[in-house]
N, CA, C and O atoms as a GROMACS GRO file, in nm:
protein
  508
    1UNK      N    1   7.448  13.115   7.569
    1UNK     CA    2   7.525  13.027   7.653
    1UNK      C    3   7.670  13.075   7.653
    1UNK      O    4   7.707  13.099   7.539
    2UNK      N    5   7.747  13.093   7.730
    2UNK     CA    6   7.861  13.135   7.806
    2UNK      C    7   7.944  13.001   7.711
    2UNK      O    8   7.912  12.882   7.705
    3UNK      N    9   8.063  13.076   7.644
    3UNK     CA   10   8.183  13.012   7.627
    3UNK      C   11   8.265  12.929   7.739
    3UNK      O   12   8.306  12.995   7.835
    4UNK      N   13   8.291  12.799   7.736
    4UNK     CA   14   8.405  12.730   7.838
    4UNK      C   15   8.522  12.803   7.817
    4UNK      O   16   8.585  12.828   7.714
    5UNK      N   17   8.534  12.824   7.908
    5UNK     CA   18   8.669  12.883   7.962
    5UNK      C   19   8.755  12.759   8.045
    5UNK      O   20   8.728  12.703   8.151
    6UNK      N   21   8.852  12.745   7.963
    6UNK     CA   22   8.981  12.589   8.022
    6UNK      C   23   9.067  12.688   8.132
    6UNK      O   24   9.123  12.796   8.117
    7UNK      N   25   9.048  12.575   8.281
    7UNK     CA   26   9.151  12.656   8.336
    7UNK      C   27   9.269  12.625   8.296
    7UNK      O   28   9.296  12.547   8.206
    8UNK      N   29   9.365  12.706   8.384
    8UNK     CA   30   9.507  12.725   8.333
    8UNK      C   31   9.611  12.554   8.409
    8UNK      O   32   9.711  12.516   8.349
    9UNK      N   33   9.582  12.508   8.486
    9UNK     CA   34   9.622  12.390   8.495
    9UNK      C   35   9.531  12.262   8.492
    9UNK      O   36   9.564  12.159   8.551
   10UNK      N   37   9.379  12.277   8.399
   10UNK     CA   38   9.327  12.110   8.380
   10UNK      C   39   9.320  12.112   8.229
   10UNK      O   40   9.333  12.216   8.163
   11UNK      N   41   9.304  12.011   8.186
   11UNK     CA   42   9.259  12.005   8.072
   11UNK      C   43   9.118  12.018   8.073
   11UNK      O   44   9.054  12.030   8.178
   12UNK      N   45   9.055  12.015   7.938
   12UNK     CA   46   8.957  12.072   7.875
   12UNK      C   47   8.855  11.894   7.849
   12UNK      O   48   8.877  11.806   7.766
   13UNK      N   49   8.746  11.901   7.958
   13UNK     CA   50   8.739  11.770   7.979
   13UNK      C   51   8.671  11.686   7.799
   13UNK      O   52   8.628  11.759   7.710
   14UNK      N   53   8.677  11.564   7.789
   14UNK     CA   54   8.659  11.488   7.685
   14UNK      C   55   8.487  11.555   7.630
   14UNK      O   56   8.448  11.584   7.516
   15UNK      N   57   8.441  11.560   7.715
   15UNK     CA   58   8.295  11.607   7.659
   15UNK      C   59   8.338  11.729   7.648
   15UNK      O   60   8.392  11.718   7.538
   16UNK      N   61   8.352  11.811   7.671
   16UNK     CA   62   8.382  11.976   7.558
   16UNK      C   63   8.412  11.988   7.488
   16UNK      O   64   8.395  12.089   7.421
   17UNK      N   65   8.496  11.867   7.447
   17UNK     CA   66   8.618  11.905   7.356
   17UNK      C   67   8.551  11.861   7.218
   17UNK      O   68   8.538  11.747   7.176
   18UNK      N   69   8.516  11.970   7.164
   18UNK     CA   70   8.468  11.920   7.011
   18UNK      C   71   8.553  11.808   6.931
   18UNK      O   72   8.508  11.696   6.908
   19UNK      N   73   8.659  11.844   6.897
   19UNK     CA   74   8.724  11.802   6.841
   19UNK      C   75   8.762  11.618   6.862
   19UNK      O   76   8.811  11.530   6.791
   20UNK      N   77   8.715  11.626   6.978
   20UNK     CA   78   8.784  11.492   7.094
   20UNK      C   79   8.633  11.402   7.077
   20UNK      O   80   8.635  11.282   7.049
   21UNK      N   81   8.509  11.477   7.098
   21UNK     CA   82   8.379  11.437   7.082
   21UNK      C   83   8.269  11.380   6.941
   21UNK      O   84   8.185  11.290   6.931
   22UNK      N   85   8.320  11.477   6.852
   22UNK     CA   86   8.260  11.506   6.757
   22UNK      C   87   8.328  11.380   6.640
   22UNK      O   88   8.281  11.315   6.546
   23UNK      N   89   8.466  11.391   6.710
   23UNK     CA   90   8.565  11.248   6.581
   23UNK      C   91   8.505  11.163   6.614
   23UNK      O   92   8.448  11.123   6.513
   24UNK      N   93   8.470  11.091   6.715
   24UNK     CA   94   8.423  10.921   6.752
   24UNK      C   95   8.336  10.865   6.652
   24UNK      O   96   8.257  10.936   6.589
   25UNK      N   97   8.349  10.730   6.633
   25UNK     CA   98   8.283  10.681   6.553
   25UNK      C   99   8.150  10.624   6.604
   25UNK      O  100   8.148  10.634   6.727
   26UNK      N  101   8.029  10.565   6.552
   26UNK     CA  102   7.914  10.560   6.610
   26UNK      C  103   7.972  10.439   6.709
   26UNK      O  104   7.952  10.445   6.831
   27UNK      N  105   8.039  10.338   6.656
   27UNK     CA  106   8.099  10.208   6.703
   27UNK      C  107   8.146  10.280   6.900
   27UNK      O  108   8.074  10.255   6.997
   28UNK      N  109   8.262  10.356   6.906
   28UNK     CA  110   8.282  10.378   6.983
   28UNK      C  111   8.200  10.462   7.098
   28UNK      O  112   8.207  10.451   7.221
   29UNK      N  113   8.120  10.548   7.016
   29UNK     CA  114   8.044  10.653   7.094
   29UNK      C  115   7.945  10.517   7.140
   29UNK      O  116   7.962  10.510   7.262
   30UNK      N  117   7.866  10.423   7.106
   30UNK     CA  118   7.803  10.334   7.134
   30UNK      C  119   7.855  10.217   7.249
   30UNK      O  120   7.787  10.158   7.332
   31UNK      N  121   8.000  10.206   7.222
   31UNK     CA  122   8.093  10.132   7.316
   31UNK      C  123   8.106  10.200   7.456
   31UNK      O  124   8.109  10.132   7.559
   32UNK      N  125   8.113  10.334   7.457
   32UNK     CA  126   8.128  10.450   7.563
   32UNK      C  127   7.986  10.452   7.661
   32UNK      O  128   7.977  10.454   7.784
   33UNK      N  129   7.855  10.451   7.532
   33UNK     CA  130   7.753  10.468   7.642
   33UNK      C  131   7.739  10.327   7.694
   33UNK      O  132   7.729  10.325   7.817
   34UNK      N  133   7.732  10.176   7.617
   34UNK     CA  134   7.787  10.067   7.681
   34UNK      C  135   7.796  10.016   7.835
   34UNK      O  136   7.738   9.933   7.905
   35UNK      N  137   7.908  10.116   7.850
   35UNK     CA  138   8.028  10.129   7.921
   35UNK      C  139   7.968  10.143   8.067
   35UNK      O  140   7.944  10.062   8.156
   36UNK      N  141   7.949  10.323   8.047
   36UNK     CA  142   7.895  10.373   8.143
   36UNK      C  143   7.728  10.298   8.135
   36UNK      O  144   7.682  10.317   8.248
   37UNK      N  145   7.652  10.246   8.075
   37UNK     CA  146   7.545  10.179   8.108
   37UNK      C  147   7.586  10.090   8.244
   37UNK      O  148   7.532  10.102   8.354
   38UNK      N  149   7.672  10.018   8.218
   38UNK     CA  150   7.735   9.863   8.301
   38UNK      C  151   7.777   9.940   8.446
   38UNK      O  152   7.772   9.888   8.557
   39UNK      N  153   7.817  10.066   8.418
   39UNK     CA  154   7.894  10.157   8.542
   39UNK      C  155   7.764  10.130   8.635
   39UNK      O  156   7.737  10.056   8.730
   40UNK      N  157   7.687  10.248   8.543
   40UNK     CA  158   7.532  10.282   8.654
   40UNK      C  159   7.471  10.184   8.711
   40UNK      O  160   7.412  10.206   8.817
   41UNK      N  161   7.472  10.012   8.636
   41UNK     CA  162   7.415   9.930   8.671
   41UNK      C  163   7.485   9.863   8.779
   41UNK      O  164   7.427   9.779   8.848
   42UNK      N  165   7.616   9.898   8.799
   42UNK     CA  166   7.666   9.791   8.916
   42UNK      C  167   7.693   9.862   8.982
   42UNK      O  168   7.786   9.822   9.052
   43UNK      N  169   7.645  10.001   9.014
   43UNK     CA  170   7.627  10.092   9.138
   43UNK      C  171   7.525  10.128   9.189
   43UNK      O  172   7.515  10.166   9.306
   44UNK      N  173   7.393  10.117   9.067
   44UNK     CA  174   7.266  10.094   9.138
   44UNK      C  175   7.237   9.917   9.203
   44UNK      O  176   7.136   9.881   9.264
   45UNK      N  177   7.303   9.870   9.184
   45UNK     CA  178   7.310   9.701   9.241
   45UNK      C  179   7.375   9.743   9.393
   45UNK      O  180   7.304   9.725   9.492
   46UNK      N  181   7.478   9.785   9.405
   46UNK     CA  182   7.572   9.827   9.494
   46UNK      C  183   7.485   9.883   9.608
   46UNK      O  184   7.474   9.829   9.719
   47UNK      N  185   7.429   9.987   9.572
   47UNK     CA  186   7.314  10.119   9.638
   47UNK      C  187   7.200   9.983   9.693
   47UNK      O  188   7.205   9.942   9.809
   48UNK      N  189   7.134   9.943   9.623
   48UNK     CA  190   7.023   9.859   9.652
   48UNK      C  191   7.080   9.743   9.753
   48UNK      O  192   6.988   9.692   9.817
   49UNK      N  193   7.197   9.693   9.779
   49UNK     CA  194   7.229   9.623   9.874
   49UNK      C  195   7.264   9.701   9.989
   49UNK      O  196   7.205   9.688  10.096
   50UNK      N  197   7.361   9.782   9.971
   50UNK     CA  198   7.401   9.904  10.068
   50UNK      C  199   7.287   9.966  10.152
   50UNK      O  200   7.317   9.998  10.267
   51UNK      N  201   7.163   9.988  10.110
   51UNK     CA  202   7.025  10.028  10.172
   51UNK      C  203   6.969   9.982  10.185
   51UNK      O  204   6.864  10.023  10.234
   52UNK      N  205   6.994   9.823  10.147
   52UNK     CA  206   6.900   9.692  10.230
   52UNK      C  207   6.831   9.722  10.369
   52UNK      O  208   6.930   9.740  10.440
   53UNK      N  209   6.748   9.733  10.430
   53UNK     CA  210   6.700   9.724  10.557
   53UNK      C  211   6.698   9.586  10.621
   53UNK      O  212   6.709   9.568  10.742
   54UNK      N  213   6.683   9.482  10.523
   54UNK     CA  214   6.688   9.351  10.619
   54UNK      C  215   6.827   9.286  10.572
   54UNK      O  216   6.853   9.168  10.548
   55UNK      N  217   6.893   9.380  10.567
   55UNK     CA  218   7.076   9.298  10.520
   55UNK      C  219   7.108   9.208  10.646
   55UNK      O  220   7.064   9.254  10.752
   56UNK      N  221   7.175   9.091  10.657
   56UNK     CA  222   7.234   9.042  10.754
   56UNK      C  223   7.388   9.061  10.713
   56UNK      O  224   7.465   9.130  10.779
   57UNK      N  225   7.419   9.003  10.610
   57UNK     CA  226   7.547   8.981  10.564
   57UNK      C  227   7.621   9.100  10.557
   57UNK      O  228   7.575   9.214  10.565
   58UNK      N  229   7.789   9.055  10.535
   58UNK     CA  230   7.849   9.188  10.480
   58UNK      C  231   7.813   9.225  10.331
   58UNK      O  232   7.788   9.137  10.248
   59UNK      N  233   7.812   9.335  10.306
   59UNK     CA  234   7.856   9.356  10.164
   59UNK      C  235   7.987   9.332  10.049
   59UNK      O  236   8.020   9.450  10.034
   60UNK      N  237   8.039   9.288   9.999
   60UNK     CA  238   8.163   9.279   9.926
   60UNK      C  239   8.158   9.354   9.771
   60UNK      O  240   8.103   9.330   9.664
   61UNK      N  241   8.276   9.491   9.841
   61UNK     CA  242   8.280   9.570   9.665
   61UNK      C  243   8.401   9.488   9.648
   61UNK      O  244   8.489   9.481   9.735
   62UNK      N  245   8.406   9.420   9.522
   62UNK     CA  246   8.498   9.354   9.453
   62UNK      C  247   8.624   9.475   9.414
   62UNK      O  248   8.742   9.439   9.411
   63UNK      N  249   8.594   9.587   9.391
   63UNK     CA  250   8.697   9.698   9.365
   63UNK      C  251   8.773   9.707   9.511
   63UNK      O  252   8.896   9.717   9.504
   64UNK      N  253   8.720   9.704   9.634
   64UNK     CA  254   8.782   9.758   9.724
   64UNK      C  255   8.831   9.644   9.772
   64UNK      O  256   8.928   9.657   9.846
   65UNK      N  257   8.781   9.502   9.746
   65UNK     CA  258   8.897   9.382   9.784
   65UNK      C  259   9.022   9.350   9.681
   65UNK      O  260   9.115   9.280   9.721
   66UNK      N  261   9.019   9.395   9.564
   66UNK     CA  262   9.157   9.378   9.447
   66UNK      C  263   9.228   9.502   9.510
   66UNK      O  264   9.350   9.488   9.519
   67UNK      N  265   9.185   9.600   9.549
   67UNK     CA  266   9.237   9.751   9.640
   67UNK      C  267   9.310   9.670   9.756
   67UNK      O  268   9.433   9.660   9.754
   68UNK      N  269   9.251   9.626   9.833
   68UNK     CA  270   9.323   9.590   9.988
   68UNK      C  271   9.462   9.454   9.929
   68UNK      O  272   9.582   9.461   9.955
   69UNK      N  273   9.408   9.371   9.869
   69UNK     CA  274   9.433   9.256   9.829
   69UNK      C  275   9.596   9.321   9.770
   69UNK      O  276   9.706   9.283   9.810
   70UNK      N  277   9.567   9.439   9.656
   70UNK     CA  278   9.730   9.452   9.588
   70UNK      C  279   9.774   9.541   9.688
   70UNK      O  280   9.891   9.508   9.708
   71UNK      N  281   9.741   9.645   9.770
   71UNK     CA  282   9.760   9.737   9.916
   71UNK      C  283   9.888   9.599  10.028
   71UNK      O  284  10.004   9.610  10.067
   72UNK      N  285   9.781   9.482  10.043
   72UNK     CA  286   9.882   9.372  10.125
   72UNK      C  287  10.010   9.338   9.982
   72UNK      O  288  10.120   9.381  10.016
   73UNK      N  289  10.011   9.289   9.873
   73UNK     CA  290  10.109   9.246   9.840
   73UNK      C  291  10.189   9.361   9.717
   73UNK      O  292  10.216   9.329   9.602
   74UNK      N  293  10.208   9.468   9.766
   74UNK     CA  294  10.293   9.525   9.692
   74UNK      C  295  10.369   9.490   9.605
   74UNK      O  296  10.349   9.518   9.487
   75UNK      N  297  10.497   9.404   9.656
   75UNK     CA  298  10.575   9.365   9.525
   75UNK      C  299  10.550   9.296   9.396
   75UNK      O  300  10.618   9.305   9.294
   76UNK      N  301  10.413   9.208   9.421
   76UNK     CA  302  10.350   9.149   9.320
   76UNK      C  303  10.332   9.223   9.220
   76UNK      O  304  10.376   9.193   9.109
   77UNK      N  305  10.260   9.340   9.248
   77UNK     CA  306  10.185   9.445   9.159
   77UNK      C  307  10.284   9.539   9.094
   77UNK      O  308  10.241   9.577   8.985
   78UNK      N  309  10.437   9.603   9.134
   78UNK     CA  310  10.523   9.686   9.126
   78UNK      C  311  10.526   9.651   8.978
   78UNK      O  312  10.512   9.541   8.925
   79UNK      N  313  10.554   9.810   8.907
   79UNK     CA  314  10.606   9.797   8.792
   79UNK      C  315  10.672   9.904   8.754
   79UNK      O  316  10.619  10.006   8.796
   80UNK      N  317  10.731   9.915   8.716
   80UNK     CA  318  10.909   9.991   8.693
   80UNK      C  319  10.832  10.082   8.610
   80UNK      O  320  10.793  10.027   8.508
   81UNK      N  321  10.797  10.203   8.620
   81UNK     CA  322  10.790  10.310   8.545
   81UNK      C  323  10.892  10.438   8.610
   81UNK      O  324  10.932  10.453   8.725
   82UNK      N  325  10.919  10.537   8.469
   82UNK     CA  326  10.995  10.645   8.501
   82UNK      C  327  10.984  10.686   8.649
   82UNK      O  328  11.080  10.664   8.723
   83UNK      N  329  10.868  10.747   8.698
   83UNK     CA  330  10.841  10.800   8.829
   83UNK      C  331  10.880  10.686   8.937
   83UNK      O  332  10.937  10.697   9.046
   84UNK      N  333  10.847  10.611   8.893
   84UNK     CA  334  10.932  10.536   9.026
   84UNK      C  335  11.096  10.454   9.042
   84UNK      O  336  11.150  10.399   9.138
   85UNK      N  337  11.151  10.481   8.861
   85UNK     CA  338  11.262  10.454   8.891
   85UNK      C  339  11.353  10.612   8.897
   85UNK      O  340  11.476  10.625   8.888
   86UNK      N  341  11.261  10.709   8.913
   86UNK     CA  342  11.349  10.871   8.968
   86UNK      C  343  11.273  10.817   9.139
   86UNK      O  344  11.342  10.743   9.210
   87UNK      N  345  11.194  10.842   9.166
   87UNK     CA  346  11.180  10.828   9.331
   87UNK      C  347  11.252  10.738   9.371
   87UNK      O  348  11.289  10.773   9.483
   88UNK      N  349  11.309  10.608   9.339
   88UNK     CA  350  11.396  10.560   9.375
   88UNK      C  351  11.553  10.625   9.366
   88UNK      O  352  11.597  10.656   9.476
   89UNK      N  353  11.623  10.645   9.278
   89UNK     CA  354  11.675  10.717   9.287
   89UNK      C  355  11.733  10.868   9.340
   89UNK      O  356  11.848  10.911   9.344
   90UNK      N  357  11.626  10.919   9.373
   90UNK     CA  358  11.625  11.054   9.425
   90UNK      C  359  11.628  11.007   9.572
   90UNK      O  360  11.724  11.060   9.629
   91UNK      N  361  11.542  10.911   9.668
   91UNK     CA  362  11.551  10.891   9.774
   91UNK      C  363  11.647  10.747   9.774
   91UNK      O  364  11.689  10.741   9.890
   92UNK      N  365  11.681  10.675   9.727
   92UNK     CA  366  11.799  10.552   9.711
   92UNK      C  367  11.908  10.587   9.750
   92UNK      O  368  11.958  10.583   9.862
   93UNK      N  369  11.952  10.628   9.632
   93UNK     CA  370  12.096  10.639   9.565
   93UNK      C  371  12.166  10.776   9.592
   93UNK      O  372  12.278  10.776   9.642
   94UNK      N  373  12.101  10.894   9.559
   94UNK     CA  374  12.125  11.014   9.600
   94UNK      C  375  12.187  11.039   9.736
   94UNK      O  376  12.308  11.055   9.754
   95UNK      N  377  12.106  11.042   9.820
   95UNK     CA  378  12.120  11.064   9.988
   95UNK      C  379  12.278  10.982  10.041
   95UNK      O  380  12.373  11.026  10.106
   96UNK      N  381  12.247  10.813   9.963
   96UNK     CA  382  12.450  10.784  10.052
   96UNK      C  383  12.519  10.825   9.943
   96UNK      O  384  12.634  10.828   9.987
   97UNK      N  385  12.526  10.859   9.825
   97UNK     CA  386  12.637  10.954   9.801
   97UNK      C  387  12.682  11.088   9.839
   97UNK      O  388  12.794  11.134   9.863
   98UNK      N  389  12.544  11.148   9.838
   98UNK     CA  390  12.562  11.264   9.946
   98UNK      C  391  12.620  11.271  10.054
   98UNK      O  392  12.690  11.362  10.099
   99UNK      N  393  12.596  11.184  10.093
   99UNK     CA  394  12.673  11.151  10.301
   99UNK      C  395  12.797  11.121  10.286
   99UNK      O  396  12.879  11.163  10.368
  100UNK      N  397  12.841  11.031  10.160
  100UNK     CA  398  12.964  10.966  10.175
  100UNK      C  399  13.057  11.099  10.118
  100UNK      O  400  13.173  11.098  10.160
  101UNK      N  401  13.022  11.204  10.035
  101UNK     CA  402  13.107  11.302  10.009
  101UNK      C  403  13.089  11.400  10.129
  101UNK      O  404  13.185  11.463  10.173
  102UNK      N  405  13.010  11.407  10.161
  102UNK     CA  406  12.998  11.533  10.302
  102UNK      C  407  13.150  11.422  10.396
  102UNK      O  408  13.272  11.414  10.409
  103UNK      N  409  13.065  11.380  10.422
  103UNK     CA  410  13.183  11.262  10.526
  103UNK      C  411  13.310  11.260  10.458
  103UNK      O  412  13.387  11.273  10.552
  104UNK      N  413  13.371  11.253  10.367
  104UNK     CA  414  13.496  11.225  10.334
  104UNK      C  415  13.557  11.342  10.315
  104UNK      O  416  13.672  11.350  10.356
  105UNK      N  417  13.493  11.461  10.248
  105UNK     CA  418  13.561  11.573  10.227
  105UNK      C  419  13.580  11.633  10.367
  105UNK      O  420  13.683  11.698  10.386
  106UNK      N  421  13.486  11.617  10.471
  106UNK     CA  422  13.521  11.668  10.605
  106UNK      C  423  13.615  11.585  10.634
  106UNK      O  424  13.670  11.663  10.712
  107UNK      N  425  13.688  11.483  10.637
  107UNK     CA  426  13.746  11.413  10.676
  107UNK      C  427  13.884  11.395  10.652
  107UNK      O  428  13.970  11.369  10.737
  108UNK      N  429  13.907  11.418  10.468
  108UNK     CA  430  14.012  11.496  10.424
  108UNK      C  431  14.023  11.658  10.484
  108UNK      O  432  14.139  11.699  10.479
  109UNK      N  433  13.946  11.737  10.528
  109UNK     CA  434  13.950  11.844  10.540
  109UNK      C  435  14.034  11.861  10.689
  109UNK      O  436  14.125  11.944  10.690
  110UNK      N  437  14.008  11.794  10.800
  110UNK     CA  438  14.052  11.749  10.926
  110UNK      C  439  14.147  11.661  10.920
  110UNK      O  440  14.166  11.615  11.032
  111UNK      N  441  14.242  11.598  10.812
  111UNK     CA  442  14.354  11.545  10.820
  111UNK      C  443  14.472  11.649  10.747
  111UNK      O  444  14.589  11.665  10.783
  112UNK      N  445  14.394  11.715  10.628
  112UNK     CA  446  14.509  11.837  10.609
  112UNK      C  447  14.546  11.944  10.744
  112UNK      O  448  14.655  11.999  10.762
  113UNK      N  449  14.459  11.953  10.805
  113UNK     CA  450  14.456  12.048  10.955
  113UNK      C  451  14.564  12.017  11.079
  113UNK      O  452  14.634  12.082  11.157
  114UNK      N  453  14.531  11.869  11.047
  114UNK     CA  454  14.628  11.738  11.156
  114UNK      C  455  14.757  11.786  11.123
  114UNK      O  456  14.850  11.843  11.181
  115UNK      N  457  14.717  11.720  10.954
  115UNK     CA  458  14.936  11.756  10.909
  115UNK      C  459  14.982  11.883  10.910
  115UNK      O  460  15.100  11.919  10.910
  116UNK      N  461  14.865  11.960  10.910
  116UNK     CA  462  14.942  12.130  10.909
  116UNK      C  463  14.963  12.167  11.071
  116UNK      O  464  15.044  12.250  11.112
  117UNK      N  465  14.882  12.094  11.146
  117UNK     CA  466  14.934  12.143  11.298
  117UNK      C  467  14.819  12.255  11.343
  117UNK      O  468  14.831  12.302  11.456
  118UNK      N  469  14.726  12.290  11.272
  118UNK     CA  470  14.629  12.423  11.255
  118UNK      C  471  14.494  12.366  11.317
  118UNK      O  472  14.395  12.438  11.328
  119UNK      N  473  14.495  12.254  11.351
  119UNK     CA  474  14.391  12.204  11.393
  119UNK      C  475  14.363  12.283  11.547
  119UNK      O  476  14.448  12.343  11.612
  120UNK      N  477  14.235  12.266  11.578
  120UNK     CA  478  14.233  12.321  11.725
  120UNK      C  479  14.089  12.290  11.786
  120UNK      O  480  13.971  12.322  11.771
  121UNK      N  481  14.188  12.192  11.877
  121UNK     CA  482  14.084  12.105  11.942
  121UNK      C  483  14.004  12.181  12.028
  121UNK      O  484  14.019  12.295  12.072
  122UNK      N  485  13.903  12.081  12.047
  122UNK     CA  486  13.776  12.157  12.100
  122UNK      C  487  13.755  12.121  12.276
  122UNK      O  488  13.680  12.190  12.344
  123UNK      N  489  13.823  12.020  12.325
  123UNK     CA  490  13.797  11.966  12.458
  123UNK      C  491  13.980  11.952  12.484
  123UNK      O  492  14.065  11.970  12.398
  124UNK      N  493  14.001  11.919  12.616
  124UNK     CA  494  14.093  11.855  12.652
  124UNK      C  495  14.090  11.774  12.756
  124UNK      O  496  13.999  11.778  12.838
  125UNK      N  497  14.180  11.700  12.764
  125UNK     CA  498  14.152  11.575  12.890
  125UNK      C  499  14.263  11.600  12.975
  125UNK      O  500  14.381  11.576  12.947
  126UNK      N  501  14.212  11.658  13.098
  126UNK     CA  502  14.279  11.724  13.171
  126UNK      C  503  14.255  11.618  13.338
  126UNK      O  504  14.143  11.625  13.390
  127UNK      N  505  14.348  11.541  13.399
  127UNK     CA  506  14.300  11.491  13.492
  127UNK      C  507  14.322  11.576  13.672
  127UNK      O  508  14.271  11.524  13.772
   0.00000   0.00000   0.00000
């Protein structure tokens, strides 16, 4: 059998990983298959309604209505982590300080021009 080879940007998934696999305790390794038991069972439930032939009704995945449900109320759900208090920042705060120094230094830059007389206008109003 061929050695795993980890690519160079994923990690090395939980089942390969000896080290990651082999520590668990029976408690947890038992909690895990559990787990995924409850998974398979409420997707073969899912499947068996989904391929109903005499369905009338809609179907309702409870995952994809808490999905739409926090999708409509955003602010409810928001929670201040690093990445979103730099994306705020980076698109916030950044951009009008940026503008307000572009804008002012051009602005000082075109009033030293004024007082020096060096300015040179671009139109004239000539009737």
């Amino acid at each position: 059998m061929a050695d795993y080879q980890e690519a160079p940007l994923a990690s090395r998934p939980k089942t390969l990983d000896p080290s990651e696999y082999f520590s668990l305790s029976l408690e947890q390794r038992r909690a895990e298959e559990d787990r995924a038991a409850l998974r398979a069972n409420l997707k073969r439930q899912y499947q068996l309604q989904l391929n109903n032939p005499h369905r009338k009704e809609l179907i309702e995945d409870p995952a994809l209505t808490r999905w739409v449900y926090a999708r409509a109320n955003p602010y409810q759900f928001f929670r201040p982590t690093n990445k979103t208090s730099l994306l705020g920042i980076m698109f916030g705060v950044v951009p009008l300080f940026s503008l307000y120094y572009i804008f002012k230094t051009d602005r000082d830059r075109k009033e030293e021009q004024i007082k020096a007389g060096t300015l040179q206008r671009k139109f004239s109003l000539s009737y």
